[in-house]
N, C-alpha and C positions, 0 to 999 in steps of 0.2 A: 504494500500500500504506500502510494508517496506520499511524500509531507512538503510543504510550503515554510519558510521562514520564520521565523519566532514574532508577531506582532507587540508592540509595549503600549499594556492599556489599562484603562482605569476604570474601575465598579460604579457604577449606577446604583444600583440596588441589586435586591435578591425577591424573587417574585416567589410566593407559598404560601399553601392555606394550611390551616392547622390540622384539618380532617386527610390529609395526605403526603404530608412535606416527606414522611419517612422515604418514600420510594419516587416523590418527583415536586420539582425547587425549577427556578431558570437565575442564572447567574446575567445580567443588563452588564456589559462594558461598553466602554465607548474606544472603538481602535482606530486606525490609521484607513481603514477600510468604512468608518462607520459604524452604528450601533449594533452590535451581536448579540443574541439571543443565545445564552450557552444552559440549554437541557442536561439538568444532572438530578441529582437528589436533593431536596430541598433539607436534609441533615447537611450535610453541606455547601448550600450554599447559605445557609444562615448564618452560618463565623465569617464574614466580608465586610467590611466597613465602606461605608460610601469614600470615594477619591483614594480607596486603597490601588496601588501597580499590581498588577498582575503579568503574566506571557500565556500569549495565546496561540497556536500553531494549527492551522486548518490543514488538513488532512484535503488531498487533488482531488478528489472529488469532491469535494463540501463547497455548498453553496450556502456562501454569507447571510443571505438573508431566511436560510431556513435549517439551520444545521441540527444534526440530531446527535445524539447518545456518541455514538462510534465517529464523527469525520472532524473531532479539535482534539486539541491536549492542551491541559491548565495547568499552568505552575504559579507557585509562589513568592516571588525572590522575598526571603526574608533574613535578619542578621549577615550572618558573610554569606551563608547557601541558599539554595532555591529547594522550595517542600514540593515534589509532585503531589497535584492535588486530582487533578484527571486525567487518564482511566484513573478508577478509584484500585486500591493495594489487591491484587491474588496472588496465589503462590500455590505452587502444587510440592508435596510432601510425601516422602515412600517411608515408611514404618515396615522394615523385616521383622519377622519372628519364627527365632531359628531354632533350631534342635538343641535341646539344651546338653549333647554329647558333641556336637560338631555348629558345625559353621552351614550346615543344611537348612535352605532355609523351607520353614514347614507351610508360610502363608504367609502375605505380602498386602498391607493397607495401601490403596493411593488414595490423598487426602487434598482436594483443592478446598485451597482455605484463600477466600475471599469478602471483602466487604457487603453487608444485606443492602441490597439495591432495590428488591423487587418486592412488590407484594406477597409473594408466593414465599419469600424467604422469611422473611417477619411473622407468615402462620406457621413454618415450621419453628421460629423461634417462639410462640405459643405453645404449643405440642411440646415442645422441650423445656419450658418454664415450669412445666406442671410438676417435671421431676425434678425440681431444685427444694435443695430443704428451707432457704433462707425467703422462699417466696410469701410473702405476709398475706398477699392481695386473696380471696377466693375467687374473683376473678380478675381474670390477668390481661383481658387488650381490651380495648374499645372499639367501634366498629360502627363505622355508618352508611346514610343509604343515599346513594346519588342521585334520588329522585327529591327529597325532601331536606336533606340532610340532618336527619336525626339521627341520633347516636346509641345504642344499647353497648352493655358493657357483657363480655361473654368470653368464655376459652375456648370456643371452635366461632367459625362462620356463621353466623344467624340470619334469617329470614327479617327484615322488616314486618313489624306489626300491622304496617298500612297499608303498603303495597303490595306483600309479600316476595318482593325481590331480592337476591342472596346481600347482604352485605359489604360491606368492602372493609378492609382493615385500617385506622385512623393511630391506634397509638398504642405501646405496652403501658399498662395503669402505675404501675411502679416505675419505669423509667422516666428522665428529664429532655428536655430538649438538648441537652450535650450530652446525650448516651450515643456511641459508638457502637456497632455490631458487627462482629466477624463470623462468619458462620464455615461450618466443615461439611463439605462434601464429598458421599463417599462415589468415587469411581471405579469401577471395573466391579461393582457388585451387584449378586446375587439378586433376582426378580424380587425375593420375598426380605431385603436387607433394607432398611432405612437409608434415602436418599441425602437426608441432613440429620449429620450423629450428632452434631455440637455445635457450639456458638461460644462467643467470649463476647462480652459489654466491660465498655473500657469508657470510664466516667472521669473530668477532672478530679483534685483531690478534695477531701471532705475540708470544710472549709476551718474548722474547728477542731483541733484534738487535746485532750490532753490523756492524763496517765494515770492509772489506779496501781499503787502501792502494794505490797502485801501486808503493812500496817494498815490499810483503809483508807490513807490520805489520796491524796487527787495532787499531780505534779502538772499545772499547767501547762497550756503551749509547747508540748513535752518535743514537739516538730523541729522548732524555734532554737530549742537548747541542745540540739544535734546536726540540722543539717543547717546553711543559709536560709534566712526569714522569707528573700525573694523568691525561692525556688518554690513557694508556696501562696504567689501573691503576682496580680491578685485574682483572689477565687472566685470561684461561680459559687453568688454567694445569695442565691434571690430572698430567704424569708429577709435580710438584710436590706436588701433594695426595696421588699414589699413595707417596712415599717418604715423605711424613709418617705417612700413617695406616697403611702395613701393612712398615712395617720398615726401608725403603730399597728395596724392590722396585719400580724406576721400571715393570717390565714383570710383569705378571700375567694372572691368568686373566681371561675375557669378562665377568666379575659385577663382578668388583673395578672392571676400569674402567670400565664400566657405573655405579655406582656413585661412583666418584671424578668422572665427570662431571656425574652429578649434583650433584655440593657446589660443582664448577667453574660451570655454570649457575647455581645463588646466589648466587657472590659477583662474577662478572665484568660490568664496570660502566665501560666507558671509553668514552671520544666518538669513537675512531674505527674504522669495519668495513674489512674485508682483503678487496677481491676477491682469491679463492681459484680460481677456475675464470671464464670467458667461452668459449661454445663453440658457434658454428655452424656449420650444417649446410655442408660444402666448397661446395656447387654456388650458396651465397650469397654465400661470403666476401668474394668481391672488388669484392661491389655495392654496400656500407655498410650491411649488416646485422650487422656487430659494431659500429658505432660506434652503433647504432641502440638493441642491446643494452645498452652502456654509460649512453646518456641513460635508458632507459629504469631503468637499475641504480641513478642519482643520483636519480632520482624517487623511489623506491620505498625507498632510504634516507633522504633526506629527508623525507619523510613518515611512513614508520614508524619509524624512526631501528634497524633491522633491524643488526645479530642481535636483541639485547636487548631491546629497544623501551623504553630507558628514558631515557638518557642524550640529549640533539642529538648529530649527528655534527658534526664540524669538517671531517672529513679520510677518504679512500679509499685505500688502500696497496695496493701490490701486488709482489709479487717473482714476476718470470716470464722464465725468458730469452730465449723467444718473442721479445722487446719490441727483440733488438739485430736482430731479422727483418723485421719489420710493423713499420707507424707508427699504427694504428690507434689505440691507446691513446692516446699524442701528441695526436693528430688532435681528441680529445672533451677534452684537456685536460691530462693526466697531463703532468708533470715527473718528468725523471728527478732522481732525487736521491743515490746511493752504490747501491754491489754490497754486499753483505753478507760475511762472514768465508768464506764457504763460492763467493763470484763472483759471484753471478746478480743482478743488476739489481733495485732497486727503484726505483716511481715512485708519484709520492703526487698528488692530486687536492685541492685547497684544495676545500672546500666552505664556508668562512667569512672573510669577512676577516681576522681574525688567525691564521690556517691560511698566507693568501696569503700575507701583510707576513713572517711568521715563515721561511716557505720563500725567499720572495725573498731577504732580508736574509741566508740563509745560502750560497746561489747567488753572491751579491755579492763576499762577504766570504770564503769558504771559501778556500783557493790550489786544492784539485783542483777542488771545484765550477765554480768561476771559469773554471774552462779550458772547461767544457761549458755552462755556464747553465744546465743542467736539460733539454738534446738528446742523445738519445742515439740515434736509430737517422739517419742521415747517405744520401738516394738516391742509389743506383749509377746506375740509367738516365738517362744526359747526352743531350742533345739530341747529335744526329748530323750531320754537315756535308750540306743540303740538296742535290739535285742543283743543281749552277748555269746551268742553260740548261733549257729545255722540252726536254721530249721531242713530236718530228715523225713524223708517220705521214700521206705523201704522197702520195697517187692508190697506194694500197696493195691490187695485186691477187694472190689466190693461190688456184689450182685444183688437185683431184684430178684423178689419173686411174687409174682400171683396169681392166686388162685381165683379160678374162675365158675361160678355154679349157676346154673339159670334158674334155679328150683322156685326162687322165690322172685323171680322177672314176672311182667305181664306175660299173660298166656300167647299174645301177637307176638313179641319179643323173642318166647319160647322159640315157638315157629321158626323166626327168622332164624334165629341161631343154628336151630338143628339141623335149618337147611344148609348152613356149612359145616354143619357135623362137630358143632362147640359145645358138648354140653356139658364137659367137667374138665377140664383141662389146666394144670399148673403150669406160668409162662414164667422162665427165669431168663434172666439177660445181664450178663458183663459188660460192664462198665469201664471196669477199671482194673486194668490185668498187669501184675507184676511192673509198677509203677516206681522205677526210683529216682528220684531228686531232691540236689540239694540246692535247698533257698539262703544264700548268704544275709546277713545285716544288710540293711539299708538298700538292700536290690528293689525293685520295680518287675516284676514278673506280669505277662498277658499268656493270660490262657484263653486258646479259639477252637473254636470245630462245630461242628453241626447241632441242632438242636437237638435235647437229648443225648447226646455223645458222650455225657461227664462232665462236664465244667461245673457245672454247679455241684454237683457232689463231689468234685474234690474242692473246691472253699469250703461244704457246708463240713467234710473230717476234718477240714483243718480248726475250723473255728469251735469247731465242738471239742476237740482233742484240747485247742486251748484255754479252753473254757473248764475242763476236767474230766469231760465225760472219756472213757475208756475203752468203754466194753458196746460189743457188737448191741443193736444194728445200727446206730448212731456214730461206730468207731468202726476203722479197719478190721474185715473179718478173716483178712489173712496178712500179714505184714506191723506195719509199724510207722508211728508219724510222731516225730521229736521234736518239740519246742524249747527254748529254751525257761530256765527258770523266773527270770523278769518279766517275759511276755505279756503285753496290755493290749490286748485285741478291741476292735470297733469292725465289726461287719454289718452289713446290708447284704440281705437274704429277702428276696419279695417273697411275702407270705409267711416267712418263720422268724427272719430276724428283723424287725424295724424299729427306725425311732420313734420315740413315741413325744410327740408334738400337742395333744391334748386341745384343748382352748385357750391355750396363750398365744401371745404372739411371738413373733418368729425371734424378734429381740430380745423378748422375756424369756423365752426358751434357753436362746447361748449364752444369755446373761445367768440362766439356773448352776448350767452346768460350768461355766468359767468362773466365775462371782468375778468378773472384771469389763464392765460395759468396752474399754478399748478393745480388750482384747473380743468381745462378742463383733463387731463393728468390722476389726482385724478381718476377721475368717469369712465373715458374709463379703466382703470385698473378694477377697482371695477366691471363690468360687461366683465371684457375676452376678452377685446381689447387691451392688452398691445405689439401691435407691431408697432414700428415707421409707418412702409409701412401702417398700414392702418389709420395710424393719417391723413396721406397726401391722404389717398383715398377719390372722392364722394362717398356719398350713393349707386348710384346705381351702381358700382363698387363693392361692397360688395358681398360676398356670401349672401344666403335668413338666414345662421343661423346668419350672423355677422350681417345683416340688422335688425335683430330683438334685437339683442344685443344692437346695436346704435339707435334704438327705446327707449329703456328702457334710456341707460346715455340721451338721449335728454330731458326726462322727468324728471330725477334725475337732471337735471341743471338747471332747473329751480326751486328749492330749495320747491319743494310741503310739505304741512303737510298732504293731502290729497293723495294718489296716487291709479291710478283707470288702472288695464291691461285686459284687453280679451284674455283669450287664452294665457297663460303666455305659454313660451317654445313649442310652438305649430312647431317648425319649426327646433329644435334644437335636436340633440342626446340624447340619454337618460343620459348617463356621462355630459354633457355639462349641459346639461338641470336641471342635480342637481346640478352642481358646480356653474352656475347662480343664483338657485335658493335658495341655502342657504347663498353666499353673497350680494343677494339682501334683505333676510328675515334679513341677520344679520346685514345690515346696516341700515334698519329701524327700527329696535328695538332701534341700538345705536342712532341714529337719530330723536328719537318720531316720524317717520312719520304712517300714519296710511296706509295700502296696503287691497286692496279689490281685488281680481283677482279671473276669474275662468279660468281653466280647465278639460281638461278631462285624467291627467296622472297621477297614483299612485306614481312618484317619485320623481315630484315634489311638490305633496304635503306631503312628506315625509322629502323632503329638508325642506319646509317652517317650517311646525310641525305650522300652523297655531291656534290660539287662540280658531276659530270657521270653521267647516266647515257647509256649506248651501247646503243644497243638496236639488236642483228644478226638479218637475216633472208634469206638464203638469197641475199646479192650486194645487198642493200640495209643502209641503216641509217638509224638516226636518233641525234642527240645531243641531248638534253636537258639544257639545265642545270637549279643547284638552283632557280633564279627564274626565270618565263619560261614562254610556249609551245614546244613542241618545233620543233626546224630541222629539216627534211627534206632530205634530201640523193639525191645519184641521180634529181634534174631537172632541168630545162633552165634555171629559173629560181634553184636552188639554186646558193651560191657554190662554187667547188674548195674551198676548207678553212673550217670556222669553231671560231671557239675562244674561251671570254671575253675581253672586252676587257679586263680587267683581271688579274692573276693574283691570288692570296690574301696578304696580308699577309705579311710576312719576320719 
């Protein structure tokens, strides 16, 4: 596409109505060519000051007097540099996630993270406010009707009352006229995957802080006494402007502060932006698609230096109490640095060296700071005392049997039966024929084969062996299965072993068996539950994939070194189903705990990249490890037991 020379021109105004500025604004210059109409978002076209310079470059085919979205480019020259201000920021992002044995990569996120331009973007940022824990509003956007313009306030699209025509989107209730929206889009996925997983709202800084003690005192302007007073000034500051200009009245009607924010938009002018909101979609959370969000949030202010786009930023704030839960924030960089007068956590991100030098030096030298350094959320989950010995499973045989009588069947039934000559008959069948294997510490084992093959009966001897039971028909009826003596088993058995979840809620539940809310919080994250809404749900409230999810943290809270699954992700998407599956694998590893699971799904054991695979078939088997051709067992030439020679690192 060619471009034409850089025009030097100067703002008019900013033309937008308040029922739509989010996704369309026109920015009035006056250039060298004449008055231009520059079509953008009226979010940004609202930070322009009348006889502000701007550069303007029309794109060869753009005709001046009627240009659209795609045929200019708007910059800023401000301080020594110029702010791109149009096209507004995107950026596309590759998130691998690789085998936790090698450098294999198991599934690959592409992530275009761009600013909400459009209508359509702002209702997924609806749809995705519902699962923020900090959302106060019960209802979250406003919404009106282009025939009347009336407005209802609702969390999906609404019908007007009048006309009954759909409505159109006008504003989120809890956001300001200087909210920023970055939103994440997922590409290359799945028919049934969420098109928009996240968003980030990136708000100037709170106008006012100070600082709550752990004596109870309140440390003023705590901002002031750390970083330069200007980097914080001056602010978007409206109940301030609303009790200058209309009496003392900090609270008024919909014009007034409409209005008051606009003079706030004027004058507000500091080097640092407040992340205000970070929020993706639950079924991503625990894969590093908020930390993905975050880098993606630093780009996008650093480059456009977003709210304002005038100022460099220095520095990223944020007050969320979220942050004594998740370490996420931590994880991309954020320092904790003081609770505010009112408790809740703030943490600030240097994005300049003397942002860094200034934070450190007061981490250093602070007496409360000094006791934290700038840590603030501390992991519950400790590694677990590994089992200390293999577990032995030696010439391991176990058979059905049943008997069969029609005596007491419907008399039609009788019939049928006898027509193929069934009428007493004892059916025995092996299972599991001279079976030896050794399970080392902290191995990861998948057992697969056919349905009915055995899988499930060799978890349910082993769980029952560790549990104490010995003696046939619930133990090996020819052979031997050795556990060792520390053993702390957690199985899931559909139908014989389950948790028992009761009428609490799913938080009350891991909070029973942890007595440690972080550490409850911890585990529901770690398996793909990280949304408030389903902290506070029962079990049987849960979809059938989240139930099987809070299956797994039920048994991870009880602190097993044993863990025993049937049918791991048997219920779960195939995406899902590996995104479980490799932080489940990966937190056993880091955990010593030892996992035996079978299934029947090629991607989740691809997630796991399990130690050993067992593959059961009707009194035979094979053991496969993770290197290696597979051992055959159940011939002449095969050894009585084999097992690596070596176990996994301690």
């Amino acid at each position: 596409m060619g471009e034409q020379g850089w025009l030097y021109c100067w703002v008019k105004r900013a033309v937008l109505d308040w029922f739509r500025y989010r996704w369309y604004g026109v920015l009035v210059v006056d250039s060298p060519l004449g008055e231009l109409h520059l079509p953008m978002t009226g979010t940004v076209a609202q930070w322009f000051r009348t006889g502000e310079e701007v550069w303007v470059q029309l794109m060869r085919q753009a005709n001046p007097e009627s240009l659209t979205f795609d045929t200019y480019v708007l910059a800023r020259p401000y301080e020594s540099g110029t702010v791109p201000i149009w096209p507004l920021f995107q950026a596309r992002y590759t998130l691998e996630r690789t085998s936790p044995l090698s450098t294999k990569p198991l599934y690959r996120y592409v992530v275009l993270a761009r600013e909400a331009c459009l209508e359509s973007d702002f209702e997924a940022i609806v749809d995705l406010e519902q699962y923020h824990y900090a959302s106060e509003k019960e209802l979250l956007a406003r919404w009106w009707c282009p025939d009347d313009h009336s407005w209802q306030e609702a969390n999906m699209r609404p019908h007007c009352a009048r006309c009954g025509r759909p409505m159109r989107f006008g504003d989120l209730t809890d956001a300001t006229r200087a909210s920023r929206f970055l939103v994440l889009r997922l590409e290359h996925r799945q028919p049934y995957e969420p098109a928009c997983i996240g968003y980030v709202r990136v708000d100037p800084p709170i106008p006012l802080m100070h600082r709550l003690l752990p004596d109870g005192t309140v440390q003023p302007h705590i901002r002031q006494a750390v970083f330069p007073a200007d980097w914080f000034e001056p602010p978007f500051h409206v109940e301030r402007l609303l009790r200058a200009s209309y009496g003392g009245q900090a609270r008024s009607g919909f014009v007034r502060w409409w209005r008051a924010q606009e003079m706030a938009l004027m004058q507000c002018e500091t080097r640092v932006a407040r992340l205000a909101r970070v929020v993706v979609h639950p079924d991503y959370r625990a894969d590093g698609l908020g930390q993905l969000a975050l880098q993606a949030m630093v780009d996008w202010i650093r480059e456009r230096r977003v709210p304002e786009m005038r100022r460099a930023k220095v520095m990223v704030e944020t007050v969320a109490q979220m942050t004594r839960y998740n370490p996420f924030m931590e994880r991309v960089g954020f320092r904790y640095g003081w609770d505010t007068a009112s408790g809740r956590p703030v943490l600030l991100l240097p994005l300049a060296p003397e942002a860094e030098q200034r934070l450190q030096r007061f981490l250093e030298t602070d007496p409360v700071a000094a006791t934290h350094r700038g840590r603030l959320y501390q992991p519950r989950f400790q590694p677990v005392e590994p089992l200390e010995a293999p577990i032995r499973l030696h010439r391991v045989w176990h058979r059905y049997e049943n008997r069969v009588a029609i005596s007491k069947m419907a008399r039609p039934v009788q019939t049928l039966l006898k027509a193929f000559n069934l009428q007493m008959r004892v059916l025995q069948k092996t299972v599991l024929k001279e079976l030896s294997l050794t399970i080392y510490p902290r191995q990861i084992v998948a057992v697969v084969g056919a349905s009915g093959a055995g899988k499930t009966t060799l978890l349910r001897l082993i769980y029952r062996v560790a549990r104490g039971i010995t003696q046939p028909p619930d133990a090996p009826q020819e052979g031997s299965i050795e556990l060792p003596a520390n053993t702390q088993v957690a199985a899931y058995l559909p139908g014989e072993v389950e948790p028992k979840f009761g009428r609490a809620t799913l938080i009350e539940t891991l909070y029973r068996l942890t007595h440690d809310e972080v550490l409850a919080v911890e585990i529901l994250n770690i398996v793909g539950l990280g949304d408030v809404m389903v902290y506070r749900s029962r079990f049987h409230e849960l979809s059938t994939g989240q139930q099987e999810r809070a299956r797994i943290a039920y048994l991870l809270a009880q602190r097993p070194n044993l863990l025993i699954l049937d049918e791991f992700g048997a219920h779960l998407d195939p995406a899902m189903a590996m995104r479980v599956a490799r932080k489940v694998a990966q937190l056993c590893r880091e955990q010593g705990i030892t996992l035996i699971t079978t299934t029947h799904r090629q991607e989740v054991i691809e997630a796991l990249q399990p130690h050993l695979t067992v593959m059961i078939g009707y009194g035979t088997y094979r053991v496969m490890p993770h290197a290696g051709e597979p051992r055959p067992s159940n011939r002449a030439d095969a050894p009585a037991e084999w097992a690596p020679q070596t176990p996994p690192a301690q």
